[in-house]
C-alpha positions in Angstrom: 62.7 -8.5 -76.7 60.2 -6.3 -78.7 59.7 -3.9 -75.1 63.1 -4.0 -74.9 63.3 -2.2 -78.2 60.7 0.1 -78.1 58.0 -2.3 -80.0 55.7 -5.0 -80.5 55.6 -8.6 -81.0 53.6 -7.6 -83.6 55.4 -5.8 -85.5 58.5 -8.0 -85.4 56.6 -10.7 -86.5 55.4 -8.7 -89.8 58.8 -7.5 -90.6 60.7 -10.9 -90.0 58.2 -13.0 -91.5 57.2 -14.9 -88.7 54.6 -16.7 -88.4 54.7 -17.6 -84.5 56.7 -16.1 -81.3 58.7 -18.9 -81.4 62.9 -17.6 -82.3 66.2 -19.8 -82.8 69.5 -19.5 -80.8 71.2 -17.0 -83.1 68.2 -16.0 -85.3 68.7 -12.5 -86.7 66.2 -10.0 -86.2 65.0 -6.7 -88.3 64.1 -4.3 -86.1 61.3 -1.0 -87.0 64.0 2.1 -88.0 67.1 -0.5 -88.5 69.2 -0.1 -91.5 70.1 -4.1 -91.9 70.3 -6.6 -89.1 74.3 -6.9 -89.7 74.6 -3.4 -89.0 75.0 -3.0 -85.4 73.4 0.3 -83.6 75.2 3.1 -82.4 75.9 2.6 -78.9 74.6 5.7 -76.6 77.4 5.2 -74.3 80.9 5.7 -75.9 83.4 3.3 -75.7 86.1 3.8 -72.5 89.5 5.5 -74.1 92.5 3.1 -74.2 95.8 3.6 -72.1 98.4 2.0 -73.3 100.6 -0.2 -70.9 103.1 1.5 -69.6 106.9 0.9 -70.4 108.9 -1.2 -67.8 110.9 0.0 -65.3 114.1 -0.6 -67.3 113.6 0.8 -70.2 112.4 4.4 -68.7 114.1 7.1 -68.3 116.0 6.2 -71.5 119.7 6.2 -70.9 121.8 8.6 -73.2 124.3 6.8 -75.4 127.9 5.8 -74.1 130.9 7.8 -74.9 134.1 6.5 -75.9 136.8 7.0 -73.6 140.3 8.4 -74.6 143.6 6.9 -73.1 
């Protein structure tokens, strides 16, 4: 975990405040140049743009409104 992020055991052990290398299922971590743990980083890779579904057969081309008939 601490390769993984560019540091040592080391030093996640002094800025957590662990004594060990042992860690808990769902332990939060500080990391070296993190704002707060509950801040998540900035991913490098931007998120895929959304398409919206598109509209069923039925409803497109929209059909222009009825006119009235005259007898």
């Amino acid at each position: 975990m601490a390769r993984a992020n560019g540091t040592t055991v080391e030093v996640l052990a002094r800025l957590n405040g662990l004594q060990g290398t042992a860690l808990k299922v769902g332990q939060e971590l500080k990391l070296p140049g993190a704002a707060t743990a509950a801040t998540p980083a900035a991913s490098a890779t931007p998120a895929a743009p959304v398409t919206p579904a598109p509209l069923p057969r039925s409803s497109w081309p929209p059909h222009p409104p009825a006119r009235a008939l005259r007898a």
